[in-house]
C-alpha positions in Angstrom: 138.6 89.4 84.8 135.3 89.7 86.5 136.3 86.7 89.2 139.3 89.4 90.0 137.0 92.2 90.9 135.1 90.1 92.6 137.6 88.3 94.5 139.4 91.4 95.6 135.9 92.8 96.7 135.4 90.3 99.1 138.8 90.2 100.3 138.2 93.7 100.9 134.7 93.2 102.9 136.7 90.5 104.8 139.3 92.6 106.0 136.5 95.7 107.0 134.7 93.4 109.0 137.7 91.8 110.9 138.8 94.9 111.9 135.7 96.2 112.9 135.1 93.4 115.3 138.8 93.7 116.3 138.1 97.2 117.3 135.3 95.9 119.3 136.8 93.8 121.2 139.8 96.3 121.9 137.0 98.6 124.0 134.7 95.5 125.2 131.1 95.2 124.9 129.8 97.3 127.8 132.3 99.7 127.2 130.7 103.7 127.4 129.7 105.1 124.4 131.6 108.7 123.3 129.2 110.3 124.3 128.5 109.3 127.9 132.4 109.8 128.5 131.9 113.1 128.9 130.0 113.7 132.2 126.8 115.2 132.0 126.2 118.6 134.1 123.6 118.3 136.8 121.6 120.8 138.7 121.4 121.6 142.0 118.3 121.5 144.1 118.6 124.9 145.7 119.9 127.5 142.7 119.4 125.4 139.7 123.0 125.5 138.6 124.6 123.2 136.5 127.3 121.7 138.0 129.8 118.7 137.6 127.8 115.2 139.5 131.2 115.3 141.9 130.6 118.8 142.8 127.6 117.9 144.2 126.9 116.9 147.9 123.4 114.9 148.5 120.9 114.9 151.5 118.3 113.6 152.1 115.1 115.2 152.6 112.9 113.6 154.8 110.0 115.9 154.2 110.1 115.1 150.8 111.2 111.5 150.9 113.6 112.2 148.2 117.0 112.7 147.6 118.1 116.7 146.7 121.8 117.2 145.0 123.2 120.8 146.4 126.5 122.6 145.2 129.0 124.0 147.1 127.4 127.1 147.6 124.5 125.9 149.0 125.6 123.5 151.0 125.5 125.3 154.3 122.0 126.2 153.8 121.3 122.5 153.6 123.3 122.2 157.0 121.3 124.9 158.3 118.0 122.9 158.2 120.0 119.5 159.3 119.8 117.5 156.3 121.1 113.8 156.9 124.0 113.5 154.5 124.2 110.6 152.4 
């Protein structure tokens, strides 16, 4: 009776870990995790919003020597001081 138990344990683990790897292999290894799918806010240089990464335009700065990220709304200011548009 004992060999039963056992034997339908490991069945069991068996089965767990097949479809684990299954499931694995069904998203790929470099696949995104959950939590990355859903796109992180970013701010904008200017007013500090938050905004969606594909709301954003980016310059330039080449009195900084860095690259700024501004919304929509600000994005004639950055004109204004002819920022080269990347």
């Amino acid at each position: 009776m004992n060999y039963a138990v056992v034997t339908v344990l490991a069945i069991g683990a068996i089965l767990w870990i097949l479809g684990a790897l299954k499931q694995r292999r069904r998203r790929g290894p470099f696949a995104p995790s959950k939590k990355k799918l859903s796109m992180q806010k970013q701010s904008c240089s200017y007013c500090r919003r938050k905004v969606n990464p594909k709301e954003l335009s980016f310059y330039s700065a080449p009195a900084h020597g860095k690259v700024i990220g501004v919304c929509k709304a600000c994005k004639p200011q950055a004109e204004r001081q002819s920022l080269l548009r990347l």
